[in-house]
N, C-alpha and C positions, 0 to 999 in steps of 0.2 A: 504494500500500500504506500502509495506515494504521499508525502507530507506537501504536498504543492496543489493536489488534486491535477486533473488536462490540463493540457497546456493552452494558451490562449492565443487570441490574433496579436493583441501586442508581444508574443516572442517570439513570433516573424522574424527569419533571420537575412542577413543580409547576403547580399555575395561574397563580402570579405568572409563572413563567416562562416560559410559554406564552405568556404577551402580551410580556413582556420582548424574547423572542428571537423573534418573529413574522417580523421581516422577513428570518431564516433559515429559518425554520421552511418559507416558501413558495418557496426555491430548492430546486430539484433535487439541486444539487451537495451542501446541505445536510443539510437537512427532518428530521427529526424523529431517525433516527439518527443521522446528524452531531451533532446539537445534542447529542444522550446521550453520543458520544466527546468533546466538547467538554468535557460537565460531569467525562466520570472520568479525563481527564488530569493527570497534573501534570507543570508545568513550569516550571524552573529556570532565573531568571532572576541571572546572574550582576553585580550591579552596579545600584545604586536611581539611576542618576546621570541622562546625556545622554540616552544611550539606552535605559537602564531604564526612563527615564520615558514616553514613547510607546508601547514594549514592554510595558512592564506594562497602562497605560491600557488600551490596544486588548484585551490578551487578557483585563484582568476584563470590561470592556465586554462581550468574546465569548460571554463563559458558561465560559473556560477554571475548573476546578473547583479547582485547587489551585497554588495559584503560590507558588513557593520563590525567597525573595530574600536573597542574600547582600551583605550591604554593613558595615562599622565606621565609616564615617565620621559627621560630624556636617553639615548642612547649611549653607553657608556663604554671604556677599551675593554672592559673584561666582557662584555655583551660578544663581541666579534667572533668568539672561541665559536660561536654555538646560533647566533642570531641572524639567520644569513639573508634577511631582508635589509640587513642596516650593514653601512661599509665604513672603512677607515674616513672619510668623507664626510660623514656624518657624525660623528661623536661630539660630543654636547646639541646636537639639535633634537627635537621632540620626533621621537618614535612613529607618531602618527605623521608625521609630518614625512619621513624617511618611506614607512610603509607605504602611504599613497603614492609619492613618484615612483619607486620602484613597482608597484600593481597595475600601475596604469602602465607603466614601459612593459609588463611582462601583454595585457590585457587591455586596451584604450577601451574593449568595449563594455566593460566590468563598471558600474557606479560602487566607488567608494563613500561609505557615508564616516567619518572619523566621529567620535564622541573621548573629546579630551576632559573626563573626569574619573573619578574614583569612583567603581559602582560599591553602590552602597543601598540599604536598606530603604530608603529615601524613592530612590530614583530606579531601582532596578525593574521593578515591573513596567514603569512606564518604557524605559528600554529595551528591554523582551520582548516584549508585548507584541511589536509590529515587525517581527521575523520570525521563518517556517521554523528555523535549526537552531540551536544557540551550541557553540563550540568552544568549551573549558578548557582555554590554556593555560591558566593561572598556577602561582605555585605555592598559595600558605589556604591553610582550613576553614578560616572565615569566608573572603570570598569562593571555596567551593561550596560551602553547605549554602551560602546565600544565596547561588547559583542553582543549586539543587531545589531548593525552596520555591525560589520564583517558577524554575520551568515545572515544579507541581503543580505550581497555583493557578498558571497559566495554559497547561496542559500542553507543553511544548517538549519535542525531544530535548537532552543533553549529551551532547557526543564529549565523552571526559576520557580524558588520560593525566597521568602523570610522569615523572623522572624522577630519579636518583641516585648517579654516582652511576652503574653499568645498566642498572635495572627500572623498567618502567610498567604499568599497567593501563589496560582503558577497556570501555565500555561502553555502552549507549542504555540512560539512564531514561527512562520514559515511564511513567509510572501508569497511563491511560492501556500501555501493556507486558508492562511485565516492572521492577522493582527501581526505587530511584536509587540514590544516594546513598540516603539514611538509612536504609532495610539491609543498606553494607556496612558502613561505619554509622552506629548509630548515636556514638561520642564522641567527641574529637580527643585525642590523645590530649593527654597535660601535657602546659606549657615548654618547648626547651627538649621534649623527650625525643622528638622526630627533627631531626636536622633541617632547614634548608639546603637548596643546592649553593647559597654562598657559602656556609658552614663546610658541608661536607664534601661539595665539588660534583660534578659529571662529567660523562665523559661527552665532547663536542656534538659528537652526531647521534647520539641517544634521542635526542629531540626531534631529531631529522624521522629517527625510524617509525617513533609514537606520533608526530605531527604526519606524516603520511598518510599512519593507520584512521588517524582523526578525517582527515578530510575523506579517505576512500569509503569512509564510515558514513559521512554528512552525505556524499555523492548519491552512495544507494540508496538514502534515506529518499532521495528528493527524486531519484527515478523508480522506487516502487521493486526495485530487482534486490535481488539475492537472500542473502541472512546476516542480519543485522547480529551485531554484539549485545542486544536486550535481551536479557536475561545469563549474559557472559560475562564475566573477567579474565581479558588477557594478560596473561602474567609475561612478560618478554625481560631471559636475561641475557644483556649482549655479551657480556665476559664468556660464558659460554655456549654462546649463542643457540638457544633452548625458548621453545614457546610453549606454555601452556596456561588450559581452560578450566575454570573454575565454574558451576554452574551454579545461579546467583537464583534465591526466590522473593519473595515481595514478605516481609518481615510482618507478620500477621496483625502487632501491635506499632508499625511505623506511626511516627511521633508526623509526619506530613501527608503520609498518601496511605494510612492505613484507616480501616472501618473509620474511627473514632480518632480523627487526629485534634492532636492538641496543640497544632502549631496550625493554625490557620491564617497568618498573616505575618509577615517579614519582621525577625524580630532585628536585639543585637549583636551582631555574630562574633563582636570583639568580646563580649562579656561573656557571650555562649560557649566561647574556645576558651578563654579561661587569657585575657593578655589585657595585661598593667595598659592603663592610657599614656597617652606618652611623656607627661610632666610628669606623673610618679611612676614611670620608670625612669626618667633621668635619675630621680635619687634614691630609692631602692629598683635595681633593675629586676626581676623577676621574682619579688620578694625579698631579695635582701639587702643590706646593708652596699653602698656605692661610693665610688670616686671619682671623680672627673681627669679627663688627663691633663687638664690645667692644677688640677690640685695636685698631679702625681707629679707633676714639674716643679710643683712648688716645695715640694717635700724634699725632693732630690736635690733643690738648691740648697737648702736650708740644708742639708746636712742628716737628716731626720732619720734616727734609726729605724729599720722595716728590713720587710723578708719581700720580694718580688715573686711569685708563684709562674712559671707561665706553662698551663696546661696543655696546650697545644702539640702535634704529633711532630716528633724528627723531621720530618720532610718538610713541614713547615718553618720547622726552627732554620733550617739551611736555609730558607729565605730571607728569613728578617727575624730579629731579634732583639731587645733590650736589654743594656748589659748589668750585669749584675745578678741575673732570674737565674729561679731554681729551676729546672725543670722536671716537673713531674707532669707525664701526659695525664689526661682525666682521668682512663679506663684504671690509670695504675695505682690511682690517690689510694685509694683503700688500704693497699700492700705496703705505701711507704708515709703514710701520714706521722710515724715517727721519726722524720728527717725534719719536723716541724717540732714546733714548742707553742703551746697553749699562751704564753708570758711575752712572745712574739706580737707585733703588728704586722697584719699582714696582707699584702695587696695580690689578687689575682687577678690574672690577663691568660686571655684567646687572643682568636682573630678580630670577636666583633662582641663577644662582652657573652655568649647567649650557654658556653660552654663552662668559663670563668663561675656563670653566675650559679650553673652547677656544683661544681667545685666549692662553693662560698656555704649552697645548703648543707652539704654532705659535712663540712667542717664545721658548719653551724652544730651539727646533730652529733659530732662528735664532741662536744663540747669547746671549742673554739669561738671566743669571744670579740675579739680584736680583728677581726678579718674585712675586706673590702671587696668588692667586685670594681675593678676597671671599666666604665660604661662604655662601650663601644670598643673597646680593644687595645691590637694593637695598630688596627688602620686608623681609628680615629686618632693615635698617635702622631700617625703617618701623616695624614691629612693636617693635623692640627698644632703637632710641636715641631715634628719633622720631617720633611718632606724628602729628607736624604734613606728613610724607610722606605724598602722597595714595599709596595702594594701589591696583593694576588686576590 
């Protein structure tokens, strides 16, 4: 079943497009009606990033006719590994801004529609709302589940995937037949437990493989062919390059799309995930006790006795470093938190404060009093005390 319904007179295609789309034009599955639901879909692409960028690619490439991209950010060097809508060329300009030149050069005949805000509880149905597909590139748990919520409410597919480090998953999340979201994860992990890919890294074309599977996912949606991922979970690990399926059911008491939901309208999904607003995490970061790297310069002028913790793994220490730090990686605190003194001041640093601020509980519970978390790391170091810090 197709999510566009016939195709209509206004996707009449042209003669450019005739020869464009030809080597659809001559599949079955396709051929000249496909090609017309192709051109009067729209579809909402949540995210210009990892996944965006494969996702979008593919579907201007397709003849898809109207692609809605939500993204605020601006395009950054470490983006380039992995983002391959955005070029050395573009770093510091807005994302949306990069993605539309390059979709129109891939597609002139494609309307881009950009929506340069943060979706959010506010505004997300009314942006849903007037597209066949909505497409989850995104990478932290609030905007998924907020995503998940709205295309309940809306009764709109969700073509979702994810990444991390080798390994990725995706699905097509449609509650009208068969389970969303929540009937799979129906809490989000506590804070700090599930990495980011800043945190823990990916590898480059990870995104390329799951942004692929995204769009070949959206494509069939909109021409009615094949077998969809609803009621699937593709588990893809690239390290050893292995797929497999998880058969996923509609969770009988789903908290949105079950008999008796109790979530009937877009709540707060930063509260819902369990994450500090952003003024009080500058000064306890994820519950604990914090530092500023202007205070941790200030200490270090001053002369101030302290213990510098920096949890962080080998391979990152060979990058950059702070002199003076102890190094204990996280995983290993447990084994050597005797190399510490309770009667110690003690400041710990990561990359970016989220791993640190780990480290800071786990010594909290050991009884450690005196202890600090570094907000932002050792890049906001970088950015902010010194810039002779290489950044990764």
């Amino acid at each position: 079943m197709s999510v566009t319904g016939p195709p209509t007179p206004a996707g009449d295609l042209s003669r450019e497009e005739f020869q464009r789309y030809s080597r659809h034009l001559i599949m079955p599955e396709v051929g000249l009606d496909g090609q017309k639901k192709l051109k009067a879909a729209r579809v909402l692409c949540v995210g210009a990033g990892g996944l965006g960028s494969p996702l979008t690619l593919y579907l201007a490439a397709a003849g898809v006719g109207t692609l809605g991209l939500v993204d605020f950010d601006v395009v950054d060097p470490s983006n380039l590994q992995r983002q391959i809508l955005h070029g050395t060329k573009d770093v510091g300009r807005k994302k949306l801004e990069s993605a539309a030149e390059r979709l129109k050069d891939v597609n002139p005949n494609v309307k881009i529609v950009p929506h340069e805000v943060r979706l959010s509880s506010d505004n997300a149905l009314d942006l849903l709302r007037d597209y066949d597909v909505i497409a989850d590139g995104t990478d932290n748990f609030p905007t998924r589940y907020l995503v998940n919520d709205a295309c309940v409410l809306l009764g709109k597919p969700n073509v979702y995937a994810s990444i991390f480090r080798f390994e990725g998953q995706a699905s097509v999340f449609w509650a009208a037949k068969g389970p969303c979201y929540r009937c799979l994860y129906q809490e989000p992990p506590p804070p700090g437990l599930v990495p980011s890919c800043a945190e823990g890294g990916v590898l480059g074309i990870l995104p390329g493989l799951l942004g692929v599977i995204q769009a070949t996912e959206t494509i069939k949606l909109i021409l009615g062919v094949g077998e969809s991922l609803v009621g699937r979970l593709l588990l893809v690990d690239a390290l050893g390059m292995s797929f497999r399926q998880l058969k996923l059911r509609k969770h009988p008491e789903c908290a949105v799309c079950g008999p008796n939901p109790t979530v009937t309208r877009l709540i707060d999904y930063e509260e819902f995930c369990g994450i500090p607003r952003a003024k009080e995490e500058e000064k306890r970061e994820m519950g604990v006790p914090a530092i500023t790297v202007q205070e941790l310069k200030e200490k270090m002028d001053r002369g101030d006795a302290f213990v510098l913790v920096d949890v962080r793994e080998p391979h990152e220490i060979a990058i950059s470093q702070l002199p003076g730090s102890v190094r204990i990686p996280l995983g290993t605190l447990p084994s050597n938190v005797n190399k510490l003194s309770t009667a110690d001041d003690i400041v710990v640093h990561c990359r970016t404060g989220v791993r640190s601020a780990k480290a800071v509980q786990f010594l909290m519970s050991a009884g450690f009093r005196k202890v600090w978390n570094l907000t932002g790391g050792i890049d906001r170091w970088a950015v902010e005390i010194d810039p002779t810090v290489p950044r990764y």
